[in-house]
C-alpha positions in Angstrom: 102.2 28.6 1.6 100.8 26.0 -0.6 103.8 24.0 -1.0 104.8 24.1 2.5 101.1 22.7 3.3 101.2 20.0 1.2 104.7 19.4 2.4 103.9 19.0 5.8 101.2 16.4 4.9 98.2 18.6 5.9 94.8 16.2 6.1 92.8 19.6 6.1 89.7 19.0 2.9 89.8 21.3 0.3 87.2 22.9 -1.3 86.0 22.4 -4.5 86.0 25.6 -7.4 84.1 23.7 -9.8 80.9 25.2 -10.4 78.0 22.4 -9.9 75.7 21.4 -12.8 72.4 22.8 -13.2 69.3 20.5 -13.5 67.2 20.5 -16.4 63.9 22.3 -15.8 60.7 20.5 -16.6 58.0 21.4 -19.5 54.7 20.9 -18.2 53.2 20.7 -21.7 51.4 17.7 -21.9 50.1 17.6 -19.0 48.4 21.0 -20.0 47.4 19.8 -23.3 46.0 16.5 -22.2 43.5 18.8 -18.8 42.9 20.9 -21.8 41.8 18.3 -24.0 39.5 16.5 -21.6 37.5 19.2 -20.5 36.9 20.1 -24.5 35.5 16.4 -24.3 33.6 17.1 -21.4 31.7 20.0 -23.0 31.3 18.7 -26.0 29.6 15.5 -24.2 27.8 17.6 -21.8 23.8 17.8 -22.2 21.5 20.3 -23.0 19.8 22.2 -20.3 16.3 20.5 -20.9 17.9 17.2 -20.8 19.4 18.3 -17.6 16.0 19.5 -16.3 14.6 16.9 -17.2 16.9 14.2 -15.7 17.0 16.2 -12.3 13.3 16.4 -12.0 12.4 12.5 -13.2 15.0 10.8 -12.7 15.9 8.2 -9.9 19.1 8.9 -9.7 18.6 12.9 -9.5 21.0 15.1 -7.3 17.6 16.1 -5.7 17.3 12.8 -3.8 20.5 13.0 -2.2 20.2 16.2 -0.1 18.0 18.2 2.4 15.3 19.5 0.1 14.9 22.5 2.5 18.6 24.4 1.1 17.0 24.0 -2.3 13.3 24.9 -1.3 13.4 27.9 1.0 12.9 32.3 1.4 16.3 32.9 -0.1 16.8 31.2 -2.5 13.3 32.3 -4.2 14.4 36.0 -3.5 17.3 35.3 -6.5 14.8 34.3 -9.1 13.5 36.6 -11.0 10.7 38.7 -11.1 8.3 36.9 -13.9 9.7 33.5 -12.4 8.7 34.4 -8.6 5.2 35.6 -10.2 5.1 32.1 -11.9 5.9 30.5 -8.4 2.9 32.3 -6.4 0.6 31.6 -8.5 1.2 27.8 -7.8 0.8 27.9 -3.9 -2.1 27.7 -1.9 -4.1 31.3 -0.7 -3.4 30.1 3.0 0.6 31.0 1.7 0.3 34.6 1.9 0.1 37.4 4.3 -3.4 39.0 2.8 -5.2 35.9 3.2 -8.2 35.9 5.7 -10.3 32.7 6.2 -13.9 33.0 5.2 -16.9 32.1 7.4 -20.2 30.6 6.1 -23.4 32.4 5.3 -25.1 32.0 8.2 -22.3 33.6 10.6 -23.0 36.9 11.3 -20.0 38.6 10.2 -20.7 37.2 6.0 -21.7 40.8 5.0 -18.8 42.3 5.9 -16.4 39.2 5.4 -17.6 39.7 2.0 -16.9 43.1 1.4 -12.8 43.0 2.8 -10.0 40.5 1.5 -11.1 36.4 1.7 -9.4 33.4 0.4 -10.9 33.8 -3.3 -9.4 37.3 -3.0 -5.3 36.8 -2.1 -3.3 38.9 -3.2 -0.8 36.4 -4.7 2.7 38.6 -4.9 6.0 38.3 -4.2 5.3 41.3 -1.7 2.7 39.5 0.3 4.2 36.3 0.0 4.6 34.7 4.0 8.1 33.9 4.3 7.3 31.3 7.1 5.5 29.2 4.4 8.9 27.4 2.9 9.5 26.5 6.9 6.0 25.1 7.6 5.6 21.5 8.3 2.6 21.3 5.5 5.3 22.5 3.1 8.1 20.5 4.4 6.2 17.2 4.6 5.0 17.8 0.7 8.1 18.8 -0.3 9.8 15.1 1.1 7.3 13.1 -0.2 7.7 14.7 -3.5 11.6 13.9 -3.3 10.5 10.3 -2.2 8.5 9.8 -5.2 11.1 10.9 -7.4 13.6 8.5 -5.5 11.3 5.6 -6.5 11.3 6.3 -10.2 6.8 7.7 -10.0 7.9 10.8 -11.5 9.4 9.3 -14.7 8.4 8.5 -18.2 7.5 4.7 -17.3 5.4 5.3 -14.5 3.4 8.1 -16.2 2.5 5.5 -18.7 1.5 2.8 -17.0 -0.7 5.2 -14.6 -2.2 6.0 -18.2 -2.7 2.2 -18.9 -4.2 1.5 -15.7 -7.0 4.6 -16.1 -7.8 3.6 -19.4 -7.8 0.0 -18.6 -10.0 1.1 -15.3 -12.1 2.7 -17.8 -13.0 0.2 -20.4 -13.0 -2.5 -18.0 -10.3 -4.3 -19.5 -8.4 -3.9 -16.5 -7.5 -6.7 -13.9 -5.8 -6.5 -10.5 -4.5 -9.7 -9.1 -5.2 -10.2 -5.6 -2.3 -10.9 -3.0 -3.2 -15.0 -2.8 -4.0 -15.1 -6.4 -0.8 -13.5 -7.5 1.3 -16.2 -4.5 -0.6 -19.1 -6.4 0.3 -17.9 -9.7 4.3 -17.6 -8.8 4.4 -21.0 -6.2 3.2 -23.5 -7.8 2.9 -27.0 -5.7 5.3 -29.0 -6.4 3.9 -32.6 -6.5 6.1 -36.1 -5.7 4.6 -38.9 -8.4 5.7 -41.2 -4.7 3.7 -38.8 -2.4 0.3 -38.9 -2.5 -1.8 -36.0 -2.4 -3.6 -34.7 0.6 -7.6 -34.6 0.9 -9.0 -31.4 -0.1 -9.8 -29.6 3.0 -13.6 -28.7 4.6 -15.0 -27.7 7.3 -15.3 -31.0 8.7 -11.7 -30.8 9.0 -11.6 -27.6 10.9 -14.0 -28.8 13.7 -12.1 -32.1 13.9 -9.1 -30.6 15.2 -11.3 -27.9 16.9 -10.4 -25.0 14.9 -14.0 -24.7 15.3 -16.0 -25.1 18.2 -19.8 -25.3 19.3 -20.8 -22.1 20.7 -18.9 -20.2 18.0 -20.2 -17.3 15.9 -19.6 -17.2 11.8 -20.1 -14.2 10.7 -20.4 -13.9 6.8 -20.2 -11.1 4.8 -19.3 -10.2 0.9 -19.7 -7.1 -1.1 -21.5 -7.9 -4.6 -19.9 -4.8 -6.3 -22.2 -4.3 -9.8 -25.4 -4.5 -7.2 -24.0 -1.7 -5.1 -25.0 -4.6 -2.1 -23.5 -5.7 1.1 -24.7 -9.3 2.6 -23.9 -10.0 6.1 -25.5 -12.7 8.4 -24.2 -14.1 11.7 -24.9 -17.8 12.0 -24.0 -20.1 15.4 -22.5 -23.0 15.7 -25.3 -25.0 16.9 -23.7 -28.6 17.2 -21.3 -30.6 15.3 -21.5 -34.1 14.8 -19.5 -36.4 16.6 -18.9 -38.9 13.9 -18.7 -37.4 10.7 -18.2 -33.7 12.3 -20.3 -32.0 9.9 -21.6 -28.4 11.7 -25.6 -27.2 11.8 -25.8 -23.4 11.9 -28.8 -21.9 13.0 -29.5 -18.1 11.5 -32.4 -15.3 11.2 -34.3 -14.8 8.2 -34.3 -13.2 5.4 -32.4 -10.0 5.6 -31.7 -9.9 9.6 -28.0 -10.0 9.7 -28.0 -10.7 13.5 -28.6 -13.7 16.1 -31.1 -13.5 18.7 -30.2 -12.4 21.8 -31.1 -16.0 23.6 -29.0 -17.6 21.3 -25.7 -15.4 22.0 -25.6 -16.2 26.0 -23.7 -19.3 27.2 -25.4 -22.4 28.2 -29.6 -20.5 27.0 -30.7 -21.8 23.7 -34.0 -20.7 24.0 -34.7 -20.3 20.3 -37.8 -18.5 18.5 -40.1 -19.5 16.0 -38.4 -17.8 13.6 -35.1 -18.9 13.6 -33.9 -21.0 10.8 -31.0 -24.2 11.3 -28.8 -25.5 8.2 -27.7 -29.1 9.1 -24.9 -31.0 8.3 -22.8 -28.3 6.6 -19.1 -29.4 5.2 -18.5 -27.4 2.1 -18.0 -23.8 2.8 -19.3 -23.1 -0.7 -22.8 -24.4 0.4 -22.5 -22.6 3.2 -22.4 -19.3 1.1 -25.5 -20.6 -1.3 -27.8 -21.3 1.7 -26.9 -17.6 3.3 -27.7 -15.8 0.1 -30.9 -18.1 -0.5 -32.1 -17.2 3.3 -31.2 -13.4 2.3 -32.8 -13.4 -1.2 -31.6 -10.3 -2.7 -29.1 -11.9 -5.0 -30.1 -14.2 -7.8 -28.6 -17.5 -8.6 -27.4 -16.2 -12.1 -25.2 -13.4 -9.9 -24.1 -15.2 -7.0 -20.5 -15.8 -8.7 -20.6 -13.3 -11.6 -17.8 -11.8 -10.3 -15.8 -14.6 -9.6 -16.5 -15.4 -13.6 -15.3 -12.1 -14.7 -12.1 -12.1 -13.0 -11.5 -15.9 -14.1 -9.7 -16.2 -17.6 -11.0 -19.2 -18.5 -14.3 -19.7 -16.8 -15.9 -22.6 -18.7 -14.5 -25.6 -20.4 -14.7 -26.3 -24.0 -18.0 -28.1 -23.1 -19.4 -25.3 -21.3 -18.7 -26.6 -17.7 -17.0 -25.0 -14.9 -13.4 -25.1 -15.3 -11.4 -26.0 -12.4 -9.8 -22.6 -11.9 -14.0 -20.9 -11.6 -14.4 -23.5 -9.0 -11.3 -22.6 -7.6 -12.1 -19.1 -7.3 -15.1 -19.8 -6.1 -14.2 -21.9 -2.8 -11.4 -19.4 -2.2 -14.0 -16.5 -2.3 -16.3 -18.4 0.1 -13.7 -18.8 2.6 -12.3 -15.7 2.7 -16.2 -14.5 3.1 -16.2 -16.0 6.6 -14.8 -14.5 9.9 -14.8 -16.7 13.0 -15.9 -15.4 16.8 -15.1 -17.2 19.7 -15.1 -16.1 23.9 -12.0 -16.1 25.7 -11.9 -18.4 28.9 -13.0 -15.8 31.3 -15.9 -14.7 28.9 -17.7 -17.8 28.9 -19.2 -17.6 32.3 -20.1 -13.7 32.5 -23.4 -13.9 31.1 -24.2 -10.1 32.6 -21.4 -9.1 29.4 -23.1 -11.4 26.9 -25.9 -10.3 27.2 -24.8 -6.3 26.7 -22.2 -7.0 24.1 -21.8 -7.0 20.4 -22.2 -11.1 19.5 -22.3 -12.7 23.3 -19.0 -11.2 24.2 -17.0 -13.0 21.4 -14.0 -11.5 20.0 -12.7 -12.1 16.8 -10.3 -14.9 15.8 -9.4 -15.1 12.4 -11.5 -15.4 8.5 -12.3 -19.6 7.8 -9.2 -19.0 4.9 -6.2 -18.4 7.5 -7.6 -21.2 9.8 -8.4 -23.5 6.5 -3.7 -22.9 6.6 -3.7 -23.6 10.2 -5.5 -26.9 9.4 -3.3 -27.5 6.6 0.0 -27.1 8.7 -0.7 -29.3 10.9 
């Protein structure tokens, strides 16, 4: 049959009898050594489990401050510690925590006797057993809990920041310590930059202040400063009385001595009906004098105290010669004008003398302290 096929030409395919060739299978070898050989690097590398504590309670980078604190900190989870561990734990929260807890009344309440005699807060019964499971879900608890994860976010529950809060108590204590304030510290890091073809401007006053009306007759200055190492607090109101049209130095007028406020007749619009015993400063520019002639009228600080804090927080106070440097004196205008707090009426105030006469200063309202309107002035 096979030679007639091929004898009639047959185009039929044939099959093939061969048997195909087998691939060769693959030996995953290496690939198990090398898996096996990294994670012997990885334990070997690996830290102890204080490190680890210790990194995951203080550090800024801690898996802590990337998740809900509440599937770490809640009833469940504290039911898998242990016994001595959960006994460790109670004793760390509040009384308020647990189911025994009953708040105490004061002596004189009638029920003290017997408040006494049955379970108060001194008297918890601090167990796992009595433990409130609601606490771990209170809003006291959850709002402690976050700030604690904030703090460790921003690196106060490391080493660093537990020494320099040791630095600053010790340095608090000695009284080595200082704090720069927000203007001193913007002074010390922008220095003026100063053009040799550009002259300087005038030093500013307060002559300069009423000229472009920053302040105005009629107002209310209101000074005040805390003298910290005489437990004392100075405060005196004094009114713009008039300014002078040419040279636009101010006169104040003020009570005596200790009196911190105006007379009444002085605080209404349009009345200047002044008494015997009110006193006038005239032709005030400096704000520094300003300051002096208040504390002479109030007379319980000394002249050797006026600015003996202003020395102790200035590095170099005095000059070689024993002067005033230039930074005390800086200090010391700085402190005046920040000492002073300007009131003023709004335009519908000035005429409603029924409200001036009932309200704290004539109705004014306050504007702003002489320093902010000393960079208004300086703006312009």
């Amino acid at each position: 049959m096979a030679d007639n096929s091929e004898a009639c030409g047959s185009t039929r395919p044939r099959r093939s009898a061969r048997t195909p060739a087998k691939a060769a299978a693959r030996q995953p070898v290496e690939i198990v050594d090398t898996v096996s050989q990294g994670k012997r690097k990885a334990r070997t590398s690996a830290k102890s489990p204080a490190e680890e504590l210790e990194h995951l309670l203080t550090h800024a980078k801690s898996h802590l401050t990337k998740i809900d604190i509440s599937n770490v900190l809640n009833y469940n989870y504290f039911l898998e510690l242990s016994q001595e561990s959960q006994l460790r734990l109670c004793s760390m929260l509040p009384p308020t925590a647990f189911l025994t807890y009953r708040p105490s009344v004061c002596s004189s309440h009638p029920d003290f006797p017997s408040q006494q005699q049955s379970v108060d807060g001194m008297d918890v019964d601090q167990t796992p057993a009595t433990l409130d499971p609601m606490v771990f879900t209170s809003p006291f608890f959850l709002s402690a809990a976050h700030t604690w994860q904030d703090h460790l976010f921003s690196s106060w529950l490391g080493q660093k920041a537990s020494d320099d809060l040791e630095a600053f108590k010790q340095g608090a204590k000695d009284g080595t310590l200082h704090a720069p304030w927000k203007d001193e510290a913007w002074d010390r890091d922008h220095q003026p930059i100063h053009s040799p073809k550009k002259k300087q401007s005038p030093t500013l006053d307060l002559t300069a202040l009423a000229k472009q009306g920053l302040i105005q007759e009629g107002d209310v200055i209101v000074y005040k400063r805390i003298f910290t190492a005489q437990n004392l607090t100075v405060e005196k109101d004094l009114l713009v009385d008039a300014i002078n049209p040419g040279s636009h130095t101010i006169t104040f007028l003020l009570s005596p001595g200790t009196k911190a406020s105006l007379h009444p007749s002085l605080l209404v619009s349009g009345s200047h009906d002044v008494d015997g015993a009110t006193l006038s400063m005239d032709d005030i520019a400096d704000p520094v004098a300003l300051e002096r002639g208040v504390l002479d009228v109030d007379g319980r600080v000394s002249n050797s105290r006026k600015y003996e804090q202003d020395v102790a927080a200035c590095p170099h106070a005095l000059t070689p010669q024993g002067a005033p440097s230039d930074e005390l004196k800086n200090s010391i205008a700085v402190r005046a004008w920040k000492a002073f707090t300007l009131w003023r009426w709004r335009e519908e105030m000035r005429d409603q003398l029924d409200a001036q006469l009932l309200q704290e200063r004539g109705a004014r309202e306050r504007v702003a302290t002489l320093f902010y309107l000393r960079g208004c002035a300086s703006g312009t």
